[in-house]
mmCIF file of the N, C-alpha and C atoms, coordinates in Angstrom:
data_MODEL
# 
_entry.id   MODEL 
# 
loop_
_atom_site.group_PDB 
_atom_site.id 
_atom_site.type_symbol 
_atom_site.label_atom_id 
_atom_site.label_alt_id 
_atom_site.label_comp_id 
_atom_site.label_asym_id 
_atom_site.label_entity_id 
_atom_site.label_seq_id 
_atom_site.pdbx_PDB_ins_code 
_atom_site.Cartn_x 
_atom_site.Cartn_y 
_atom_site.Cartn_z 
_atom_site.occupancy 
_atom_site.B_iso_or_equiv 
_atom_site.pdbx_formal_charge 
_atom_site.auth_seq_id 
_atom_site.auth_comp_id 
_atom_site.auth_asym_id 
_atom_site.auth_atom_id 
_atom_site.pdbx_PDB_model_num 
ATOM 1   N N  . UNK A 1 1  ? 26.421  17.924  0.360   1.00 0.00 ? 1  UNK A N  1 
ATOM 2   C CA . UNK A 1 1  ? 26.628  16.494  0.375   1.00 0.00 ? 1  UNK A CA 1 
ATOM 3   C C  . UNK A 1 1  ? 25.401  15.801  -0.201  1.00 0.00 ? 1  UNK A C  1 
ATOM 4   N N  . UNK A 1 2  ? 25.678  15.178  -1.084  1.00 0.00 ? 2  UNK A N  1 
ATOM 5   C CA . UNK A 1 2  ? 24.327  13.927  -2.070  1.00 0.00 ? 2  UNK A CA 1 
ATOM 6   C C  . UNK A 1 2  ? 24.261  12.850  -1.240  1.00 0.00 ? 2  UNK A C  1 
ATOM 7   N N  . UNK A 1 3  ? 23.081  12.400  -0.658  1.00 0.00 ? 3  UNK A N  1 
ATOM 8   C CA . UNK A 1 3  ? 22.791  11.327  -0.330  1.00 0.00 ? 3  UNK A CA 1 
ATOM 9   C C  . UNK A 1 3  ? 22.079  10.257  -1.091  1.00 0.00 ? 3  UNK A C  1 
ATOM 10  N N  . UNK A 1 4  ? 23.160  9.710   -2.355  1.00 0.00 ? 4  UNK A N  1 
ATOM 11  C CA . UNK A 1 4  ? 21.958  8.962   -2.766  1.00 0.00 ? 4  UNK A CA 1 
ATOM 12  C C  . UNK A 1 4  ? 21.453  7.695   -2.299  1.00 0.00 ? 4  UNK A C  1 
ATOM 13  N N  . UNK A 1 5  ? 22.364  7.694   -1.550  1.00 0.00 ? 5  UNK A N  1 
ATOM 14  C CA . UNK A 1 5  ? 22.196  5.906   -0.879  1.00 0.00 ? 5  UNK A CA 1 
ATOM 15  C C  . UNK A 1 5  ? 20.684  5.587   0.005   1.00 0.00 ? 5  UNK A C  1 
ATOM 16  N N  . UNK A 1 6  ? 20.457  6.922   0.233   1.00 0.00 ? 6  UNK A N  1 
ATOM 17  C CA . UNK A 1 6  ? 19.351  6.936   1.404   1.00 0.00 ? 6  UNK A CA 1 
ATOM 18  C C  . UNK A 1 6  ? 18.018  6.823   0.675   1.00 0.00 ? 6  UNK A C  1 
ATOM 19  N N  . UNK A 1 7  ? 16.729  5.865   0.860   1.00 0.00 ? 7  UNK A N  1 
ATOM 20  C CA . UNK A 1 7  ? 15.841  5.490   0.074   1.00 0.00 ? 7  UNK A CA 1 
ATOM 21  C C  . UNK A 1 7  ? 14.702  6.949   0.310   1.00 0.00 ? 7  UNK A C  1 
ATOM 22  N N  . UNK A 1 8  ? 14.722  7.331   -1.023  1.00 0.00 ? 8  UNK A N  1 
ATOM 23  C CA . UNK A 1 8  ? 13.244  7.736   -0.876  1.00 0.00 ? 8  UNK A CA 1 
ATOM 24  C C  . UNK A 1 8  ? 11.753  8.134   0.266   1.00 0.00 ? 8  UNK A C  1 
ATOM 25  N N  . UNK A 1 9  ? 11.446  8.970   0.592   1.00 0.00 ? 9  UNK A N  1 
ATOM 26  C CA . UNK A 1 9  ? 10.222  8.360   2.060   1.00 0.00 ? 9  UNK A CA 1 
ATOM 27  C C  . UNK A 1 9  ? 9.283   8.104   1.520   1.00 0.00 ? 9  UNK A C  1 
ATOM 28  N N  . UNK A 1 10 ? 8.560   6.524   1.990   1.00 0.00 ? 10 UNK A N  1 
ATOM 29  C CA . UNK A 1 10 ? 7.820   6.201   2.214   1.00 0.00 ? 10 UNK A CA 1 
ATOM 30  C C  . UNK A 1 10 ? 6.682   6.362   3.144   1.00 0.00 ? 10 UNK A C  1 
ATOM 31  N N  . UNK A 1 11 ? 5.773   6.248   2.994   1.00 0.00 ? 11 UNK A N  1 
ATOM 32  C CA . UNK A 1 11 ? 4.417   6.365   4.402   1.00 0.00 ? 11 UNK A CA 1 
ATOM 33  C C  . UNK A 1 11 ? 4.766   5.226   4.926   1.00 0.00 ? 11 UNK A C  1 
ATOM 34  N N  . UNK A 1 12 ? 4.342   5.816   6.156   1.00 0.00 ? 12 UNK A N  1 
ATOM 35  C CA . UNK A 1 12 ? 4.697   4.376   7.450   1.00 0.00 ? 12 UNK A CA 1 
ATOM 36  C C  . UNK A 1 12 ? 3.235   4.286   7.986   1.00 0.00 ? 12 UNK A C  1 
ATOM 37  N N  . UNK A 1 13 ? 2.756   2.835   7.811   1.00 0.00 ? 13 UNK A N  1 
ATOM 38  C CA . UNK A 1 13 ? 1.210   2.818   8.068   1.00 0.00 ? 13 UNK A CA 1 
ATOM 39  C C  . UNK A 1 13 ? 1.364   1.282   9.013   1.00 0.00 ? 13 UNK A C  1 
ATOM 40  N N  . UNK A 1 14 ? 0.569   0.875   9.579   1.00 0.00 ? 14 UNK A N  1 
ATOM 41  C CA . UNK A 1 14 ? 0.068   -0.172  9.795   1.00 0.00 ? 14 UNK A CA 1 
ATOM 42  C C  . UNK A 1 14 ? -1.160  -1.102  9.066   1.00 0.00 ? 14 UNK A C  1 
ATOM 43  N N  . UNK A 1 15 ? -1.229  -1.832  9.060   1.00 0.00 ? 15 UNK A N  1 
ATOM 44  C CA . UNK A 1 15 ? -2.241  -2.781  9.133   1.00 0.00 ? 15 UNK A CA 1 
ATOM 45  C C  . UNK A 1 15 ? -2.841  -3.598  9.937   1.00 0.00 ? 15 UNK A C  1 
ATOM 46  N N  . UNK A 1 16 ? -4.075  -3.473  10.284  1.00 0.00 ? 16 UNK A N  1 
ATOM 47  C CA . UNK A 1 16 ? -4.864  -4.001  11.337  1.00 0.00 ? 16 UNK A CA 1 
ATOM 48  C C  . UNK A 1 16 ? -5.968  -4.657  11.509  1.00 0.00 ? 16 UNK A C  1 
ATOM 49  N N  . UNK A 1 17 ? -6.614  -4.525  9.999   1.00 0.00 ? 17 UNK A N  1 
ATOM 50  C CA . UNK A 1 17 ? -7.770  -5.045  9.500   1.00 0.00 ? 17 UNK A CA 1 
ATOM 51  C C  . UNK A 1 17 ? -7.719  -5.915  8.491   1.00 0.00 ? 17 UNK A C  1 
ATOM 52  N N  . UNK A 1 18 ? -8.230  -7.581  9.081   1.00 0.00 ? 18 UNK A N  1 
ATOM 53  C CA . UNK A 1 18 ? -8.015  -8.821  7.912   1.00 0.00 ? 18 UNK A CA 1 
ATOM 54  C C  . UNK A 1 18 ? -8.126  -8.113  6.625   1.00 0.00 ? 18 UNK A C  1 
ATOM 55  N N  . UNK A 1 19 ? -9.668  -7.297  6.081   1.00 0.00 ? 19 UNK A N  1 
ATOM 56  C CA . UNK A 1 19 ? -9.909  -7.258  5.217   1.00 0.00 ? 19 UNK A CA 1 
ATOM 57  C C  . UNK A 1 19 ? -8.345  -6.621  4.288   1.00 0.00 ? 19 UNK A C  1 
ATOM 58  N N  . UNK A 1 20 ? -8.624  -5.748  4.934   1.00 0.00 ? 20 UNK A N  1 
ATOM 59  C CA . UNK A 1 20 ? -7.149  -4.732  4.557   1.00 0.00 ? 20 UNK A CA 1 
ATOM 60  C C  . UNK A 1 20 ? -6.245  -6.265  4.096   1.00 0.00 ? 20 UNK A C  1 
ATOM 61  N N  . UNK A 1 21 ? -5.453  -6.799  4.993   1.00 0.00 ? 21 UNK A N  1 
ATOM 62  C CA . UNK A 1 21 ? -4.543  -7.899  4.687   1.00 0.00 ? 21 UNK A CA 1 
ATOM 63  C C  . UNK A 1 21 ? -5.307  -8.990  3.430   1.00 0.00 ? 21 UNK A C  1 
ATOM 64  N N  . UNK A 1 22 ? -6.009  -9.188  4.021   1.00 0.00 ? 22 UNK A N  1 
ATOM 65  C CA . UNK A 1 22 ? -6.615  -10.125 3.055   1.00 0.00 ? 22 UNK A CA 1 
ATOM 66  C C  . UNK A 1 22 ? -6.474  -9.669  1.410   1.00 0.00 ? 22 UNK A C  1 
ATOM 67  N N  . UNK A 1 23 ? -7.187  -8.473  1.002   1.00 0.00 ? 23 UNK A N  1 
ATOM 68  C CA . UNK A 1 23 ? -7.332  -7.536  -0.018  1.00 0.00 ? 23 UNK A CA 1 
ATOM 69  C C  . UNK A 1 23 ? -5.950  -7.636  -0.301  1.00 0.00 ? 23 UNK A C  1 
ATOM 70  N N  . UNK A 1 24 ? -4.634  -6.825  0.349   1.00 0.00 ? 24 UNK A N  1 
ATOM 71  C CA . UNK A 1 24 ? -3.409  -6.927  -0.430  1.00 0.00 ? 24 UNK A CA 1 
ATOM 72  C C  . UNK A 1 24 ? -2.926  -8.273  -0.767  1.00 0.00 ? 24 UNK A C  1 
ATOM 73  N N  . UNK A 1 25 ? -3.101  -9.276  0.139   1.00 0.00 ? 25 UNK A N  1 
ATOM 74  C CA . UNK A 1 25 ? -3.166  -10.781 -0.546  1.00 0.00 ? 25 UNK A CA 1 
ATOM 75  C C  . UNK A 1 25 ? -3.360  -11.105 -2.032  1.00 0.00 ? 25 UNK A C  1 
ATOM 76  N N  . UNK A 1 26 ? -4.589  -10.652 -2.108  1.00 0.00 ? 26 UNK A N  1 
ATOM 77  C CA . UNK A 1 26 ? -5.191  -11.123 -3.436  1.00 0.00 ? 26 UNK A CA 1 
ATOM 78  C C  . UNK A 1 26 ? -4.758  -10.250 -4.208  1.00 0.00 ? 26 UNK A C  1 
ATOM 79  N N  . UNK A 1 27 ? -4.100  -9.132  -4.439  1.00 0.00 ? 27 UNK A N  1 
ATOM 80  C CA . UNK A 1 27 ? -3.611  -8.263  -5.017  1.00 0.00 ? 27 UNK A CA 1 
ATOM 81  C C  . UNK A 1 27 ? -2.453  -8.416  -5.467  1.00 0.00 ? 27 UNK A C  1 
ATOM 82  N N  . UNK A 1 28 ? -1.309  -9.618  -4.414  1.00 0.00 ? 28 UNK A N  1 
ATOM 83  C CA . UNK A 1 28 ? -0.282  -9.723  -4.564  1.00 0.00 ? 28 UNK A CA 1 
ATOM 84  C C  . UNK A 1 28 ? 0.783   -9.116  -3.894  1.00 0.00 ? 28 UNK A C  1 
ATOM 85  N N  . UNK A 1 29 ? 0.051   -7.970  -3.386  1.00 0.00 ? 29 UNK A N  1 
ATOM 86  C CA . UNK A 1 29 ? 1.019   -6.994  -2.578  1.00 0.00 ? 29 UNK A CA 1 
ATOM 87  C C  . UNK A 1 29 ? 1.461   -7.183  -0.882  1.00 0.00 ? 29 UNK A C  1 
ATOM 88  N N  . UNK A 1 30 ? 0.826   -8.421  -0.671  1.00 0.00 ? 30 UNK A N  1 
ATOM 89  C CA . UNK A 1 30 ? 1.440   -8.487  0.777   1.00 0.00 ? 30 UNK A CA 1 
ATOM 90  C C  . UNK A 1 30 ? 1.258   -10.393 1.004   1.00 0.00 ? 30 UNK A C  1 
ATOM 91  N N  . UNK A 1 31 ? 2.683   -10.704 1.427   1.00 0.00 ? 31 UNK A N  1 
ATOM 92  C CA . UNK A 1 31 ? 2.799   -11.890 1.335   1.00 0.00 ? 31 UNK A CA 1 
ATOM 93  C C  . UNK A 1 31 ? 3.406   -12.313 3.152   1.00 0.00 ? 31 UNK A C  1 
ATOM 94  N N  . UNK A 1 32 ? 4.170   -13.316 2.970   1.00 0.00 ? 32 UNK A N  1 
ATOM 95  C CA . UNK A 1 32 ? 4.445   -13.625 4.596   1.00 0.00 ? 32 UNK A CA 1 
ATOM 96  C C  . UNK A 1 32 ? 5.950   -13.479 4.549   1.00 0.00 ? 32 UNK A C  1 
ATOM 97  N N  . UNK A 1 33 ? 6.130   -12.375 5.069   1.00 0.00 ? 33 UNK A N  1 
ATOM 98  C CA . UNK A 1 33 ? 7.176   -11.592 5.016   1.00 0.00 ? 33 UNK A CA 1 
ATOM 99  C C  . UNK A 1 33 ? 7.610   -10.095 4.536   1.00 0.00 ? 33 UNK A C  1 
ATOM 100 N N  . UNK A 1 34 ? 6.697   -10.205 3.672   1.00 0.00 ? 34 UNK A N  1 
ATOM 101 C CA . UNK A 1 34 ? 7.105   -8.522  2.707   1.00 0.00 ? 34 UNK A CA 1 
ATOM 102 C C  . UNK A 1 34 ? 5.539   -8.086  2.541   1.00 0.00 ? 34 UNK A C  1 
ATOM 103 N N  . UNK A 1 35 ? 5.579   -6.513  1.704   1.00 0.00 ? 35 UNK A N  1 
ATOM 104 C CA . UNK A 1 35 ? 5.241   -6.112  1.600   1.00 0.00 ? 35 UNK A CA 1 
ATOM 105 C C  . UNK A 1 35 ? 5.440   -5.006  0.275   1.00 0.00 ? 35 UNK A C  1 
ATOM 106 N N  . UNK A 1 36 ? 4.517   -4.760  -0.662  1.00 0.00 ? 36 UNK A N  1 
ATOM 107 C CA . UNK A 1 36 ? 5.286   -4.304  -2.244  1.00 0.00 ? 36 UNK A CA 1 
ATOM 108 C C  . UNK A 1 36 ? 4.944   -2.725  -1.800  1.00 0.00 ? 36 UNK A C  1 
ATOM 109 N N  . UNK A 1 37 ? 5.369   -1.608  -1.360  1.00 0.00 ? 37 UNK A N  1 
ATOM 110 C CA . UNK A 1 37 ? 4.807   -0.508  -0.862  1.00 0.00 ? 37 UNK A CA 1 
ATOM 111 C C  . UNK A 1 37 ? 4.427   0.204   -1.929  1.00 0.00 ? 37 UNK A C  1 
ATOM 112 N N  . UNK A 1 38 ? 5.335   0.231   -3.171  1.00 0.00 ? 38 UNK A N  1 
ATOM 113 C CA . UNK A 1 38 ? 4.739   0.831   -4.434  1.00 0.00 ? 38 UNK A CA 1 
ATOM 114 C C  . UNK A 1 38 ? 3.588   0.529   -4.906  1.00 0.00 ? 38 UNK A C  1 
ATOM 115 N N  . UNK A 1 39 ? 3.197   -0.667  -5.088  1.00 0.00 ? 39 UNK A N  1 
ATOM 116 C CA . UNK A 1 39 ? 1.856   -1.160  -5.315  1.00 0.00 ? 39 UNK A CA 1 
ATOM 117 C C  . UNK A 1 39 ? 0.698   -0.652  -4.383  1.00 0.00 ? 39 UNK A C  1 
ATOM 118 N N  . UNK A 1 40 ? 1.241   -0.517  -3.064  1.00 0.00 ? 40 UNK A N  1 
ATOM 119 C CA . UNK A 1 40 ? -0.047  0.040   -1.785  1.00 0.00 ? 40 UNK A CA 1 
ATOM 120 C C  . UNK A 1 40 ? 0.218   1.246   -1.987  1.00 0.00 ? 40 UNK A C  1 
ATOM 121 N N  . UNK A 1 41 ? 1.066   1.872   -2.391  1.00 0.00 ? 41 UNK A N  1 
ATOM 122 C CA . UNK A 1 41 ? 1.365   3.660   -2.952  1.00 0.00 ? 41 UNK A CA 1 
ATOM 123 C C  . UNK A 1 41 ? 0.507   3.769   -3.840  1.00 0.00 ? 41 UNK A C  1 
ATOM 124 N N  . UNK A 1 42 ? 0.788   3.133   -4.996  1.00 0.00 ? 42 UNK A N  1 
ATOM 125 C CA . UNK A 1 42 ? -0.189  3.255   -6.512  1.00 0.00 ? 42 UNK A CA 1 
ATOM 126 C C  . UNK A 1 42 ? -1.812  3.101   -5.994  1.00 0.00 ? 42 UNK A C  1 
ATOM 127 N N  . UNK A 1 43 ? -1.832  2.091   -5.247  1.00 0.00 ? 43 UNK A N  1 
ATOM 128 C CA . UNK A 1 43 ? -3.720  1.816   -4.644  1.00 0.00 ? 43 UNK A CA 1 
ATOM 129 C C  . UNK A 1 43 ? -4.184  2.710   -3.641  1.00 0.00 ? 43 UNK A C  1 
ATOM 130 N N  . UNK A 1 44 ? -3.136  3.932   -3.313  1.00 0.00 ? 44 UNK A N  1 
ATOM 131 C CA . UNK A 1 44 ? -3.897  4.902   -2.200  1.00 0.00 ? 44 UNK A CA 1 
ATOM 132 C C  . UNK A 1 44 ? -4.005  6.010   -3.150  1.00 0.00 ? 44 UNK A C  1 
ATOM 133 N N  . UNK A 1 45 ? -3.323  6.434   -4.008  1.00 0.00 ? 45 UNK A N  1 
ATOM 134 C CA . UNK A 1 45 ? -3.272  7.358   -5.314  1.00 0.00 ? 45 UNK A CA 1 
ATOM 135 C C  . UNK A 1 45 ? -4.706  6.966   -5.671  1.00 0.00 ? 45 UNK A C  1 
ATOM 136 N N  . UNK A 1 46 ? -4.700  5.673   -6.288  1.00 0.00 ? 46 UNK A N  1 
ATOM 137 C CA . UNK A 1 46 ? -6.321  5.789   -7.136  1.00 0.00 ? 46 UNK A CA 1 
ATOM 138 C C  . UNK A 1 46 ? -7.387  5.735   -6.094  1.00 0.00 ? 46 UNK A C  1 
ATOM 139 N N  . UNK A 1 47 ? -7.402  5.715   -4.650  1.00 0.00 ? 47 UNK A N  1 
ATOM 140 C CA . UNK A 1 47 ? -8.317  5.872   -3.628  1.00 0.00 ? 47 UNK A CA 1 
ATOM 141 C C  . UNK A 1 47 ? -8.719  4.651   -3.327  1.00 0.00 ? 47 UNK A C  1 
ATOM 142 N N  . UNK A 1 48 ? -7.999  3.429   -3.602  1.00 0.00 ? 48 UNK A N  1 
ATOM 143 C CA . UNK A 1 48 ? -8.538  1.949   -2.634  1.00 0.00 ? 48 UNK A CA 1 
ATOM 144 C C  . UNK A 1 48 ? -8.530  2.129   -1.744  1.00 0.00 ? 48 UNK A C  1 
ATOM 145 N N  . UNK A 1 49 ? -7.382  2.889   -1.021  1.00 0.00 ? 49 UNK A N  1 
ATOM 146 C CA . UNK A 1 49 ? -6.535  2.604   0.550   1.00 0.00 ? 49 UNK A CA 1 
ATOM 147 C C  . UNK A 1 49 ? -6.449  3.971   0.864   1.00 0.00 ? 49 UNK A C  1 
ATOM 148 N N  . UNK A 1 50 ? -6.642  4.172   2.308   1.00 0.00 ? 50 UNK A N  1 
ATOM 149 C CA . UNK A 1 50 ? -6.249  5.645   2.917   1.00 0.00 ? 50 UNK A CA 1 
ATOM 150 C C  . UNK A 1 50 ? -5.246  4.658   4.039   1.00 0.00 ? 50 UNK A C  1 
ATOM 151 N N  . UNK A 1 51 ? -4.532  6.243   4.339   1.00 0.00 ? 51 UNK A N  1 
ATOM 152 C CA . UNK A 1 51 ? -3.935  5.757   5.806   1.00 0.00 ? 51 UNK A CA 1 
ATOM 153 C C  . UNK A 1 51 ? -4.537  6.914   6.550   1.00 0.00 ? 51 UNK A C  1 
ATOM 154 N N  . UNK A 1 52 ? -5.472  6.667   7.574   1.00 0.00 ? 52 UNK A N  1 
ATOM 155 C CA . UNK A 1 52 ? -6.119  7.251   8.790   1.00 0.00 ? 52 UNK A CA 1 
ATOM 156 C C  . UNK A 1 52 ? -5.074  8.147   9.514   1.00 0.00 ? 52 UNK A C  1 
ATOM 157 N N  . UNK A 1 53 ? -5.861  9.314   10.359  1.00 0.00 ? 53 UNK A N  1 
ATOM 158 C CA . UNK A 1 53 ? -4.650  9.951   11.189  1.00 0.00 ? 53 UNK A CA 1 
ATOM 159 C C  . UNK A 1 53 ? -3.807  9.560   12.343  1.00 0.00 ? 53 UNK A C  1 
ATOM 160 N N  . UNK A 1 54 ? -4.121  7.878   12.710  1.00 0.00 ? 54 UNK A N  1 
ATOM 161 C CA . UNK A 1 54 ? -3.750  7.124   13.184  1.00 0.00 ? 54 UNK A CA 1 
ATOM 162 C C  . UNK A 1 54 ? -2.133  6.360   12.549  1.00 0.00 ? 54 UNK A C  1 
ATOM 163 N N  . UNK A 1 55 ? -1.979  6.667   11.774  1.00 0.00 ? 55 UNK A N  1 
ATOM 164 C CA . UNK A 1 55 ? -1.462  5.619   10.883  1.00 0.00 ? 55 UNK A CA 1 
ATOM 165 C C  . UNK A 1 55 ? -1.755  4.226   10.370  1.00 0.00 ? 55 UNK A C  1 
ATOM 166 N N  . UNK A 1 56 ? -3.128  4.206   10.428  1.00 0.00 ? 56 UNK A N  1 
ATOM 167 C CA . UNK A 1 56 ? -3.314  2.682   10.009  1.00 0.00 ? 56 UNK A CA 1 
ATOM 168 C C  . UNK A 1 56 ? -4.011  2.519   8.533   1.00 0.00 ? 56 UNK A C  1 
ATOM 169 N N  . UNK A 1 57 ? -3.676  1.781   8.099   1.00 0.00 ? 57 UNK A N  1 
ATOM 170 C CA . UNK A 1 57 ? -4.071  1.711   6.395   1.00 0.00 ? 57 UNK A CA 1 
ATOM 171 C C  . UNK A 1 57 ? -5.453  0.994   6.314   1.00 0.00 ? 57 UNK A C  1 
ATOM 172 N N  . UNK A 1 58 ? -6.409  1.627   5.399   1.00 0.00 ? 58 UNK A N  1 
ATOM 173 C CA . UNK A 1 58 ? -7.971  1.553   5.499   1.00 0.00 ? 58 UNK A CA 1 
ATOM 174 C C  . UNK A 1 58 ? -7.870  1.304   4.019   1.00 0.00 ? 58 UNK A C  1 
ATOM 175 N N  . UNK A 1 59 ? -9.005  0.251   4.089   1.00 0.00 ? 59 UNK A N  1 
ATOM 176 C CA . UNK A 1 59 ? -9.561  -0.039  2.516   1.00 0.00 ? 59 UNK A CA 1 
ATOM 177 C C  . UNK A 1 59 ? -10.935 0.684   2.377   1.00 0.00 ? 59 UNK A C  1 
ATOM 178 N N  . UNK A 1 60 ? -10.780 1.859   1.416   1.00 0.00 ? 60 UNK A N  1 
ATOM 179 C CA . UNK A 1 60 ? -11.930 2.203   0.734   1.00 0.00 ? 60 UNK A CA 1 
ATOM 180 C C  . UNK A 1 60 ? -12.873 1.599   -0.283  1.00 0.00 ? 60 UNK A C  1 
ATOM 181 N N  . UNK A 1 61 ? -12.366 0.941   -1.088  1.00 0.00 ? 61 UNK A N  1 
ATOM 182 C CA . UNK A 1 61 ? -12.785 0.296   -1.822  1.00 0.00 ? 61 UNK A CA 1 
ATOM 183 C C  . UNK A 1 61 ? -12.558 -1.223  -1.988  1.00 0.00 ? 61 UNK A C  1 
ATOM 184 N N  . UNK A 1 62 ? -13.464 -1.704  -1.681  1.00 0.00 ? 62 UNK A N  1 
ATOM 185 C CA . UNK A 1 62 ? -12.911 -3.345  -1.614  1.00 0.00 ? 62 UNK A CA 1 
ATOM 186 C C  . UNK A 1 62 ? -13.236 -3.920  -3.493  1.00 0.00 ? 62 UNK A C  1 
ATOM 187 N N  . UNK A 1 63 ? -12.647 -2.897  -4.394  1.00 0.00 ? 63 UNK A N  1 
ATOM 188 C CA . UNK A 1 63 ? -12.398 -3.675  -5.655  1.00 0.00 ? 63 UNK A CA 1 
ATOM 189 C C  . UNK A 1 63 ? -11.147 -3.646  -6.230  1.00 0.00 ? 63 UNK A C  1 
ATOM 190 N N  . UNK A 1 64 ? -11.275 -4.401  -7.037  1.00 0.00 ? 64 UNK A N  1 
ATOM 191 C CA . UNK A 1 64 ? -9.887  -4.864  -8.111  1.00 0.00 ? 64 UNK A CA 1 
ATOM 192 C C  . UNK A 1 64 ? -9.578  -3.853  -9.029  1.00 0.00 ? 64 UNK A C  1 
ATOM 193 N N  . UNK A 1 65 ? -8.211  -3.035  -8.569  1.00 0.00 ? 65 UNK A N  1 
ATOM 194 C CA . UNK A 1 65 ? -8.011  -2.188  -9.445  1.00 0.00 ? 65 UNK A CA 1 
ATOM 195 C C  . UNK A 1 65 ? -6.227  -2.335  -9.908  1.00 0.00 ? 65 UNK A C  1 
ATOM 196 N N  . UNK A 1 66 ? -6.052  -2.412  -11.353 1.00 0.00 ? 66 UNK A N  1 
ATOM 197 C CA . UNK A 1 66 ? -4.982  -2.949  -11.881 1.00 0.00 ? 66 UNK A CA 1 
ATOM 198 C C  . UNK A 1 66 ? -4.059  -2.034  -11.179 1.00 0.00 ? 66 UNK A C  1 
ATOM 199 N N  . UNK A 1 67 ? -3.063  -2.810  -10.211 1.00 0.00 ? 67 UNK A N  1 
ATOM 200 C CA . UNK A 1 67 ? -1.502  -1.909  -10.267 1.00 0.00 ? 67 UNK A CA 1 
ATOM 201 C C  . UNK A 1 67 ? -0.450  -1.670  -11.210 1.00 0.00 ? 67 UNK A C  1 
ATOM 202 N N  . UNK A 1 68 ? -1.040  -2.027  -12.323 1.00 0.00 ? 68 UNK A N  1 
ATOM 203 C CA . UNK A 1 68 ? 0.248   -1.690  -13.710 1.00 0.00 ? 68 UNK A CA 1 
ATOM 204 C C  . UNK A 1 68 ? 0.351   0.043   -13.477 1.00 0.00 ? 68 UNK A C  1 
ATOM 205 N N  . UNK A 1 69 ? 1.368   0.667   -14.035 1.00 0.00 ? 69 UNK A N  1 
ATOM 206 C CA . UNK A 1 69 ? 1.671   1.474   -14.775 1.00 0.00 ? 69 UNK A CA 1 
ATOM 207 C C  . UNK A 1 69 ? 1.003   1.964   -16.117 1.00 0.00 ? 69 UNK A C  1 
ATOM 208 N N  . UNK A 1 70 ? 0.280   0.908   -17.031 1.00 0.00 ? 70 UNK A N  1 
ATOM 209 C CA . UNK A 1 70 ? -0.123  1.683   -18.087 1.00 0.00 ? 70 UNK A CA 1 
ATOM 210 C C  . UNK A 1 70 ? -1.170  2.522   -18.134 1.00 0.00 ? 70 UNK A C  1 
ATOM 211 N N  . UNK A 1 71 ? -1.847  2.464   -16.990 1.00 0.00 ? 71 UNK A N  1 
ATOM 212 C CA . UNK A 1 71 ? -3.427  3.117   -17.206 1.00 0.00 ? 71 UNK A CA 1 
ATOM 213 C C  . UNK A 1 71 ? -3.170  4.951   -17.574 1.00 0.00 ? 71 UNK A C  1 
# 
């Protein structure tokens, strides 16, 4: 049986730290209501963001790094 209806898994993290919130703010990736997870996917790939063994999402790097696709 194909399930395609069923999405993809995602990491399930929290957020707990302004900076953290703040940072996806300015990034674009977290607004009042949503959240772009591909974009916080793409920024834990290049090492901005970890998620701790806690589950909570940590900013490593507090710089500006493009979420496009072309790099």
């Amino acid at each position: 049986m194909h399930l395609s209806n069923i999405p993809e898994k995602r990491p399930v993290f929290r957020i707990e730290d302004e900076t953290v919130k703040e940072s996806l703010m300015r990034r674009g990736l977290m607004g009042e209501g949503y959240i772009n997870l591909s974009g916080v996917e793409g920024l834990i790939k290049k090492g901005v963001y970890t998620i701790d063994s806690n589950g909570t999402l940590e900013l490593i790097h507090n710089i500006m790094v493009s979420t496009s696709s072309e790099e």
